[in-house]
C-alpha positions as CSV (number, residue, x, y, z in Angstrom):
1,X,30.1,49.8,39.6
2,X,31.9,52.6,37.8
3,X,30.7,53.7,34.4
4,X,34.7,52.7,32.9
5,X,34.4,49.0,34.3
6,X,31.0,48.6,32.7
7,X,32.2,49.8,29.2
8,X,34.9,47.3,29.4
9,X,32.6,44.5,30.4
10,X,30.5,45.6,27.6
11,X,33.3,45.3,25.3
12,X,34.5,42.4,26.1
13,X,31.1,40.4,25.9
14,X,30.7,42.7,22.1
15,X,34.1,40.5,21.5
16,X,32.8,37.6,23.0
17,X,29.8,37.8,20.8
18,X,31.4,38.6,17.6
19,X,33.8,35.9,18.0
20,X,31.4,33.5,18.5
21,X,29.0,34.5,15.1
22,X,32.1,34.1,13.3
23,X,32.3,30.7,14.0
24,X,29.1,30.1,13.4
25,X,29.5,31.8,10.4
26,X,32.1,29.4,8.9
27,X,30.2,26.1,10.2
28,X,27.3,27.4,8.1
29,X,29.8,28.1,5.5
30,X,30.6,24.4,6.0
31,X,27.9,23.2,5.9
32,X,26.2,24.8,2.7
33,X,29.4,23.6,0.8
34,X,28.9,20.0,2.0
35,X,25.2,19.9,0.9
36,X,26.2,21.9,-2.5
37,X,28.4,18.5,-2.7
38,X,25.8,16.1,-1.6
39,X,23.6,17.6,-4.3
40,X,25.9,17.4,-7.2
41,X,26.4,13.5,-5.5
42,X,23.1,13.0,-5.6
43,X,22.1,14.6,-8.9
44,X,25.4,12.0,-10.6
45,X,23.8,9.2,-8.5
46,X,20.0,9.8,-10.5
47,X,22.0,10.1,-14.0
48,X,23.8,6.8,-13.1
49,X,20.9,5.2,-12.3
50,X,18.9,6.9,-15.2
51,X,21.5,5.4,-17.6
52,X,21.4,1.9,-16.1
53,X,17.6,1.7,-16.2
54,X,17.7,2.2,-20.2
55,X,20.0,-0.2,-20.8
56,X,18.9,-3.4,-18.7
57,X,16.1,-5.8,-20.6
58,X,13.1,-5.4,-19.3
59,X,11.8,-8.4,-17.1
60,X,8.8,-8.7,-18.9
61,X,10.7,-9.0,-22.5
62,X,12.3,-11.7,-21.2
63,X,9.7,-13.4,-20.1
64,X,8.1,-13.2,-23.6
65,X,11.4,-14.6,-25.2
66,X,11.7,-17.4,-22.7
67,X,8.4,-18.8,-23.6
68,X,9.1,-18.2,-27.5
69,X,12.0,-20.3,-27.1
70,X,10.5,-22.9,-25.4
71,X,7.5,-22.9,-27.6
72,X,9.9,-23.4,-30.4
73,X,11.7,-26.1,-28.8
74,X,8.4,-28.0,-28.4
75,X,7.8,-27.2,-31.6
76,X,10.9,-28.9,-33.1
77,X,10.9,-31.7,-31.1
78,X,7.5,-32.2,-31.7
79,X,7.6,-32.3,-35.8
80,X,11.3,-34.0,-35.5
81,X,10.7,-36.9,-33.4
């Protein structure tokens, strides 16, 4: 095989290669922006919940009121009648 034949094969897979890193390069590109989204998803998600968890009643507090107001219901019903 001549020595001109092989430079151009060698060129042509150089091409080959370089074209095929560069799209590798932008489906990593890709794919770091969608987990930099999937983060910032995630990171609203945990302040959402976050938020929720200090506003609900906790079970146990209502628990403790049911019974109070039953106690005082017993209570009234027992003195008024």
């Amino acid at each position: 095989m001549p020595e001109s034949e092989i430079a151009l094969a060698l060129a042509d897979l150089r091409r080959a290669l370089e074209l095929g890193l560069t799209r590798i390069d932008g489906q990593l590109a890709l794919l770091v922006q969608r987990s930099d989204q999937t983060d910032k998803e995630l990171a609203d998600l945990e302040a959402r919940v976050t938020s929720l968890e200090k506003t609900r009643w906790p079970l146990p507090t209502l628990v403790a009121l049911a019974a109070v107001a039953s106690s005082v219901i017993v209570l009234i019903q027992t003195i008024g009648g």
